[in-house]
N, C-alpha and C positions, 0 to 999 in steps of 0.2 A: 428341564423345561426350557424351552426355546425363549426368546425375547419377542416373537408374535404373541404369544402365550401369557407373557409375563407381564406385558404392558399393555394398557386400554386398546381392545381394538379399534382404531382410526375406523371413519367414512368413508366414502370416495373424495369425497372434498379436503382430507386432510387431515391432522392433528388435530386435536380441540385444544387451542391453546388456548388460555385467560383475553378475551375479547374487551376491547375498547367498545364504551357507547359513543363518544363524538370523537374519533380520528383527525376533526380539522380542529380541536382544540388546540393542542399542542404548536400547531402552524400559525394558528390567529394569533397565540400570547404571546410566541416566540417574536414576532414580527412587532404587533404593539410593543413589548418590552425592547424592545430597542428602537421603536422610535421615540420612545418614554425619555431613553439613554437620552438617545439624539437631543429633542429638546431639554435636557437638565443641563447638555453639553453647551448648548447654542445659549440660554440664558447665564450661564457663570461664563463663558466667552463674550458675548456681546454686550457692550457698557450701556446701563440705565438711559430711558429716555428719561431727559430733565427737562422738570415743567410738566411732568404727567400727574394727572392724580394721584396715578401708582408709586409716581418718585415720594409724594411728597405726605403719602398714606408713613413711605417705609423712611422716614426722616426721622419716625416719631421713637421709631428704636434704636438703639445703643447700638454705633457704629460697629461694634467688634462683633453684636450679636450677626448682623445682616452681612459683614464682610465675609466669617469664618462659612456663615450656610452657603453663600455663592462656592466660596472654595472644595466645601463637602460634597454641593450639590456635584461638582465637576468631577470628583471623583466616583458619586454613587453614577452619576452618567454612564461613567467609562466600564464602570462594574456590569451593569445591565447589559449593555452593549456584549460586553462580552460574554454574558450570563444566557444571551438569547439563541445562540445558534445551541448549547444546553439544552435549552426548555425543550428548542424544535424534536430535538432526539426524546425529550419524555425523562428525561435526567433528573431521579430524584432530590438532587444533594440541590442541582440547581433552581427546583422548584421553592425549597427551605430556605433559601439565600435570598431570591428576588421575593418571598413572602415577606421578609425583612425590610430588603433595601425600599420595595415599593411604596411603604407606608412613611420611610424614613424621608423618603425623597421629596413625597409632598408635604410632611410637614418642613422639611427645608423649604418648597414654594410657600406654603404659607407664612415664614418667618423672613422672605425678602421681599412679600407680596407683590409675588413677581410670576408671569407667566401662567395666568390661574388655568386658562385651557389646557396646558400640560398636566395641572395639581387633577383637574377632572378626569379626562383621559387616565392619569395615575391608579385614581381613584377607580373605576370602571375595570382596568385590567388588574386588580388587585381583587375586586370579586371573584371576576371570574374565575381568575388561579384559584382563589377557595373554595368556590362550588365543585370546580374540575379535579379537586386534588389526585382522585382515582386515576386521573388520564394520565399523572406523572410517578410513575411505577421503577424507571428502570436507574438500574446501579451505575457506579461513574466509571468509567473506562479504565483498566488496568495502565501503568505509565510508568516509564523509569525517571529518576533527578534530571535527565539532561532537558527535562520538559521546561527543568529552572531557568537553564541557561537562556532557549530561546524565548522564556516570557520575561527575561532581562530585555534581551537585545530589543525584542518587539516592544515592550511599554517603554526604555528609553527613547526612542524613534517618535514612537505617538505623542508622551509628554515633551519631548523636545519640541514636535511639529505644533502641539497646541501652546505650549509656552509661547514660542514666537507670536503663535495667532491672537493669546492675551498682551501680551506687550504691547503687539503691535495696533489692538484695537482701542487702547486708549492715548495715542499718538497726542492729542488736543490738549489732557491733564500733563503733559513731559514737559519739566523746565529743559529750553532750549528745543533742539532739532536731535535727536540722538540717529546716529547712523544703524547701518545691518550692524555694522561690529558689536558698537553698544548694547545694541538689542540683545546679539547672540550672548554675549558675556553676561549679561541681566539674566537671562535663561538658564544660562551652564550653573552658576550660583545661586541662582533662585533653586534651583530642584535640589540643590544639598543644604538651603537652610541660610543661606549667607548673601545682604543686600549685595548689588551690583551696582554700576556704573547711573544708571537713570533714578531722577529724584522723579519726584510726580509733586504737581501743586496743592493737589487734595490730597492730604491725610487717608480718607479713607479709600483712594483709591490705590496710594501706596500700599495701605497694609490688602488689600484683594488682591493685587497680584502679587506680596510674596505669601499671602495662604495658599492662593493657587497652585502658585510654583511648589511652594514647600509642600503641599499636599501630595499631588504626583510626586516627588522624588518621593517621600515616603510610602507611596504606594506601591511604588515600581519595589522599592526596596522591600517592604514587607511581605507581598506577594514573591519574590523570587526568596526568601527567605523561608516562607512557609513553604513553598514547593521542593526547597533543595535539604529542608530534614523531614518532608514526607517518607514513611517505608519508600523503600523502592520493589516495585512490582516486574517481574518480567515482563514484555507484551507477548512478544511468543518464544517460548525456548522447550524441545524436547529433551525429557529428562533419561536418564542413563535408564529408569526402569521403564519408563512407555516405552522406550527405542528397544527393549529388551522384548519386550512384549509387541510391537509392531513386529519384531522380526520373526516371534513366534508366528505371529497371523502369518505373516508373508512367508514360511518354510509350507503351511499347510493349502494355505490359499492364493497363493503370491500369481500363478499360472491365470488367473481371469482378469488380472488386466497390467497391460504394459506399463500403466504408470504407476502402480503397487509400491514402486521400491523408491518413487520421489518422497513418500510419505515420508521417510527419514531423514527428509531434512533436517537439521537442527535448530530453524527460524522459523520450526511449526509448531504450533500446540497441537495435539490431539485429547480426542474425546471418543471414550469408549461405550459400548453398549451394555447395560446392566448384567449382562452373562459375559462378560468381555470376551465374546465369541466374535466380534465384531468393533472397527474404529473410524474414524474419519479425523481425517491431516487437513488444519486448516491455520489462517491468518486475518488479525483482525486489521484492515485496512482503511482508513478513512471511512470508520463506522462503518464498514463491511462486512462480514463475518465468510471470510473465502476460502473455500474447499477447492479440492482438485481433484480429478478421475473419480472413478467410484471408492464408494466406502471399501474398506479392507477386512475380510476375512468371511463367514459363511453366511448365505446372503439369506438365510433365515432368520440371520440376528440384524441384519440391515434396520430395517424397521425399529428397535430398540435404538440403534445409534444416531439414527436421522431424527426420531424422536426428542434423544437428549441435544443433539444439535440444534435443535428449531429451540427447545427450552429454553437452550443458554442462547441464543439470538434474542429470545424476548426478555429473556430478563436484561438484558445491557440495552435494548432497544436498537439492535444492529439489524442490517438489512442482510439475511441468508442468502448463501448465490453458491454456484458448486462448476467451476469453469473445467470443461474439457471428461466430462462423464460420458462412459460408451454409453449407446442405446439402452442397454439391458439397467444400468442405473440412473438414466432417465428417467425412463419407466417407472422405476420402484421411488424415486423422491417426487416426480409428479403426482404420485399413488398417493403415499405417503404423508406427504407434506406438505398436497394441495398447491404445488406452485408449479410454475410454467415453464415449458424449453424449448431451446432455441438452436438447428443445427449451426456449429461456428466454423465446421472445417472436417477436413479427413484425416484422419492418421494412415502411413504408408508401409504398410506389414508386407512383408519378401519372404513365401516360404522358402525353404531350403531345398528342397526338394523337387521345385518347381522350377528353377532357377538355372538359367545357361546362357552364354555367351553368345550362340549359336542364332541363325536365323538372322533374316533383314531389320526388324525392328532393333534388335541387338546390335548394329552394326556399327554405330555414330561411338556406342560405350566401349564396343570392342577394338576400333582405329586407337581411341583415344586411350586406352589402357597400355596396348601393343606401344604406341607412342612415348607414352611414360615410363615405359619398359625398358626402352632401348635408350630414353637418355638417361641410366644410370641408377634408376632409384630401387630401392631397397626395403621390404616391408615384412614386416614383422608382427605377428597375433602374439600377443600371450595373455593369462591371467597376469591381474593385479599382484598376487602372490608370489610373484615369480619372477616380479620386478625385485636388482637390488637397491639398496637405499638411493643409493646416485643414480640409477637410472630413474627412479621417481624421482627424484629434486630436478635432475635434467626436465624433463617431458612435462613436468608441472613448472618451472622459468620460463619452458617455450611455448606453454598455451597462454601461459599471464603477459609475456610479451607480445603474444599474435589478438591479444585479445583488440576487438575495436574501440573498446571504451573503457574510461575508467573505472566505471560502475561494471559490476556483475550482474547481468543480465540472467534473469530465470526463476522460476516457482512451481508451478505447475508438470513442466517434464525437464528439469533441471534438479542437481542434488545440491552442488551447490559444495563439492570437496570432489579433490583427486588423492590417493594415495592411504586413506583411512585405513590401518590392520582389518577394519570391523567389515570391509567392503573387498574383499581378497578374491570376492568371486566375480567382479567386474573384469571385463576383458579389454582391452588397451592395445590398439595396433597403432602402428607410426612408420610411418617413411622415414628412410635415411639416406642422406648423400652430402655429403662436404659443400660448401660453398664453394664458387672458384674465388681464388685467393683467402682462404678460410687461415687463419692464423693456427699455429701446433696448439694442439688439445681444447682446440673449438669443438662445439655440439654439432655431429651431425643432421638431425631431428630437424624435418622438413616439414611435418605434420602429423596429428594425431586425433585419432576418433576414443572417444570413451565411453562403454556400454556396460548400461546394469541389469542385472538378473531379472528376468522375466519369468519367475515360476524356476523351473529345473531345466526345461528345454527349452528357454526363449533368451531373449536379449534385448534392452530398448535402447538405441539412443540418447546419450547423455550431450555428448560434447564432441562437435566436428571443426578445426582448426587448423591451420597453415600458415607456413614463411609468405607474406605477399609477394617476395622476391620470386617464390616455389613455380614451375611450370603448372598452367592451369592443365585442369584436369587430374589432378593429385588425389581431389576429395574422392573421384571416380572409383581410383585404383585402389584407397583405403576398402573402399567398401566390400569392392569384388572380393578383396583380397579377403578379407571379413567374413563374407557370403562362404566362398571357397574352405576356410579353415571353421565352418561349424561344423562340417561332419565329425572332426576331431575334437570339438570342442563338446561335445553331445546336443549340440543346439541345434532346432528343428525349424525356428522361425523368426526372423529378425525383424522387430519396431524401427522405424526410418523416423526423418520426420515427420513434424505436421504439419498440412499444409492448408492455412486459413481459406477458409470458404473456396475450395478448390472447386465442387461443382458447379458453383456462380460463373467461377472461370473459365472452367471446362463447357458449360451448356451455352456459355455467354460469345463462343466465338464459333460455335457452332453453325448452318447453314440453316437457314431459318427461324434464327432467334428472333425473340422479339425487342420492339424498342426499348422496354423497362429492360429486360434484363441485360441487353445490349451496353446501356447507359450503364447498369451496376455493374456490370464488366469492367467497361472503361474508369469508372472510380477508382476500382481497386485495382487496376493498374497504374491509375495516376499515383494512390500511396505508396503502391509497391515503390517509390523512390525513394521510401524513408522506411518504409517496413518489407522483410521479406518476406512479401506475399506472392507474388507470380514466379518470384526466381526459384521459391522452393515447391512449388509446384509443380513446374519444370523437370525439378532436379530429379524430384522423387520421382517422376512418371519415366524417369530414362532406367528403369529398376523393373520395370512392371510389376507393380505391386498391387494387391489387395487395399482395397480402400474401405477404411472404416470408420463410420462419420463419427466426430465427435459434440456435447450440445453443452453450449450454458444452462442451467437451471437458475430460473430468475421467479423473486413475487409477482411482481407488476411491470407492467412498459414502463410505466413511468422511473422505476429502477433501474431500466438499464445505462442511462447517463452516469451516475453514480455508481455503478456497480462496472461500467466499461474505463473509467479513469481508476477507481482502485484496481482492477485488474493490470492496466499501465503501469500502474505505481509498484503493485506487488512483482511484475516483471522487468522493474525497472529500467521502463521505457521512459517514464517520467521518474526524476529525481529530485527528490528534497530530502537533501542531509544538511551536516554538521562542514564548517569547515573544514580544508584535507588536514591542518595538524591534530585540530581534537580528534577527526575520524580517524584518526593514523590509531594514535593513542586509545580511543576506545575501541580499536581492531584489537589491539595488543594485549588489551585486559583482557579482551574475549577469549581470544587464541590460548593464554595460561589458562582458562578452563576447559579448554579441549581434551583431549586422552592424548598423549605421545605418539606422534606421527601423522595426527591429522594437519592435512592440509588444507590451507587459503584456497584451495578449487578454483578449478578453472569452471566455468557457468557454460550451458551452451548457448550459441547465441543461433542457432541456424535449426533449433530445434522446435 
């Protein structure tokens, strides 16, 4: 039985997943609960008016009771605060916690009788979370310990910054003038528990700023304490039997689409179709849920897998998106899955067959190879397989050194390793020529292209690389040379890169274009200065290639801002890591999980 078969037949509108009645709840509570924060924060920061009714209402209670609720309230502040961007995703864990703090928070206003339009407000968005409970459905995001680390680093910053801010707001009650210094050391020892340099005139203003203080440091502390003997959860890791079973999909059906064989990443999760006739390679990114090319294997079972896809998006409350889908799986998750697509660019496919040197348009590739020719250079096809150990450790030093950045760039048509046993069928060509003045048993290796299997008779683009030193025109000569030796290699048809919104490019400089699309020309030209977007457009078109457009699959417009920065992040364009010694360190622990001989990969960055 097929997985159309197996699973409820869809609409044309889509899945019927579990529907929300108010979809602006979650955004209205989210937003009240942290301005809730905000005001618990701003009343246990900002010292009592005196001489108010209010002062002289909360006189009447036991100074330790009304100091300790100012100090709690600053902490249930900072809780909310953080709790709210939670709600907005529909976070059940975080609905059960502000169901708590909310009620907790205005009886602390009630016990400084203080701020009672916050206690209201409180009060108000704490209905509401009860009536709406249904609206907050979804599970809390899978996460590893290192999450501990940075909500150390992050709450010491914040409590530091608001320590200063209470010291410094009761300046008036400070025996003497205390300086920054004072202040700062008042701080640093407030948050672990231990008076500091500054007395205060009032008693009770004394003991509110070291509850204060001591509250935060206790905070900071407990929360990184409870997050670093949390289980630890992968976010995304493919395991030795999905990888097993991708590669089955991709032995029978790997031939329909070029990017097929990124899906073995090993910083993917995947998720299979109830008849695991069918999978889809994905990453969960700043509340993302990001897929790449089409789903893998027979596209009868598509359906079943884009199904449990969209499933597992709503249960976590992730926003689905599927970057770089040919047309044909466009189609079937528009169908499908009721959401929208967008084209982003082309892909530059070079039949084999089709391909010559020959003729005037040929002529700029063919000077410039003939050129590379005669100053000395040297190139070599072979499989992966066929490399020996040193010539892989060679060829994989010289892509990590030609690399442009520290980070590895790639996801989507990137793998993301060079030299894996498991990847023997990837093909690997490289220039060679000595440097002048090259020292004895220096590396020849001038540059290197690396292509993974497309089906039985294809090839995609992984990784294109060179010496900056290297004569341009180098990338040229790999290719040709690439082109030239698939007859031997049984390969029919090579993937190039992709080249981002290529027809905006192409129609936009055209005779006759119009002003809009003139101007969206000229934009993406202006980026091309930080992204390559016109240069690999270029590149590929000196190929004559087949162009095959590629599309985002997106919910809504209003998703694509959020769905166009995780995509940045996941190809990291944008980087937010760990400093480089712990990321040294947790590369390392990584790496011992590996199989023997997998490589730190070179990423492409030109793909």
């Amino acid at each position: 039985m097929s997985d159309t078969q197996a699973t409820e037949s869809p609409n044309r509108k889509g899945l019927q997943l579990p529907k929300v009645s108010s979809p602006w709840v979650p955004a209205v509570v989210g937003y009240a609960t942290a301005l809730v924060g905000l005001g618990d924060i701003a009343g246990a920061v900002a010292p009592h008016f005196k001489g108010s009714e209010v002062h002289e209402l909360a006189s009447f209670l036991p100074g330790t009771v009304t100091t300790v609720a100012t100090a709690a309230s600053l902490v249930v502040g900072i809780l909310l605060i953080m709790l709210a961007h939670a709600l907005r995703r529909r976070k059940q864990r975080a609905w059960k916690a502000v169901a708590v703090l909310l009620p907790v928070g205005g009886l602390l206003e009630a016990l400084r009788w203080h701020h009672t339009g916050t206690a209201i407000v409180t009060f108000v968005v704490f209905v509401v979370l009860l009536v709406n409970r249904k609206e907050f459905y979804a599970l809390s995001d899978p996460r590893t310990r290192w999450r501990a680390l940075w909500n150390f680093v992050a709450m010491s910053l914040i409590s530091f910054g608001l320590g200063l801010i209470i010291v410094s707001s009761h300046a008036k009650t400070t025996v003497g003038v205390p300086g920054f210094t004072d202040r700062f050391w008042q701080v640093a020892w407030g948050l672990i528990g231990i008076g500091g340099p500054i007395h205060y005139t009032s008693p009770r203003t004394g003991d509110l700023v070291y509850y204060s203080l001591a509250g935060l440091g206790l905070f900071t502390l407990v929360s990184t304490l409870w997050l670093a003997t949390k289980p630890s959860k992968p976010i995304a890791e493919l395991s030795r039997g999905e990888e097993g079973q991708v590669r089955e999909l991709l032995a029978k059906h790997g031939a329909r689409d070029s990017l097929g064989y990124f899906a073995l990443r090993r910083d993917k999760s995947v998720i299979f179709s109830p008849s695991g006739k069918a999978a889809i390679a994905y990453r969960v990114v700043s509340g993302v849920m990001l897929a790449s090319g089409d789903p893998i294997g027979d596209v009868e079972a598509w359906p079943g897998a884009i199904k449990r896809f969209m499933e597992e998006a709503h249960r976590y409350a992730w926003v689905p998106a599927v970057m770089g889908c040919s047309e044909t799986g466009g189609e079937v998750w528009t169908r499908e899955a009721g959401l929208d697509a967008l084209e982003i660019g082309d892909e530059a496919i070079v039949e084999v067959a089709d391909f010559t040197l020959e003729g005037r348009a040929m002529r700029n590739v063919r000077q410039m190879v003939k050129r590379i020719e005669r100053a000395g250079y040297e190139c070599r096809v072979r499989r992966v397989s066929e490399l020996t150990d040193l010539e892989l450790a060679q060829i994989r030093h010289a892509a990590d050194a030609w690399r442009g950045t520290e980070t590895e760039r790639g996801f989507s048509m990137a793998l993301g390793r060079f030299g894996d046993p498991a990847d023997e069928g990837c093909v690997v060509v490289t220039a060679h020529k000595l440097p002048e003045g090259a020292a004895e048993g220096a590396s020849d290796i001038r540059a290197v292209l690396h292509f993974v299997p497309w089906g039985k008779d294809g090839i995609s683009l992984e990784l294109m690389r060179r010496d900056r030193d290297a004569d341009p025109g180098l990338n040229e000569l790999l290719i040709v040379k690439a082109l030239e030796a698939c007859g031997e290699l049984g390969v029919d048809r090579v993937s190039l890169n992709f080249a981002m919104f290529r027809s905006a490019l192409a129609r936009g400089e055209r005779i006759g274009a119009g002003p809009v699309l003139r101007a969206w020309r000229g934009l993406l030209v202006f980026l091309s200065r930080w992204f390559q977007i016109e240069s690999l457009y270029k590149f590929n078109a000196k190929f004559r290639p087949i162009w095959e457009p590629r599309f985002l699959v997106y919910p809504t417009a209003r998703d694509l801002p959020r769905i166009g920065i995780s995509a940045l992040q996941a190809e990291a364009f944008i980087v937010m890591e760990l400093p480089k010694s712990l990321r040294r360190r947790q590369e390392r622990r990584a790496a011992a999980g590996l199989a023997p001989g997998t490589g730190g990969g070179a990423v492409a960055e030109v793909r």
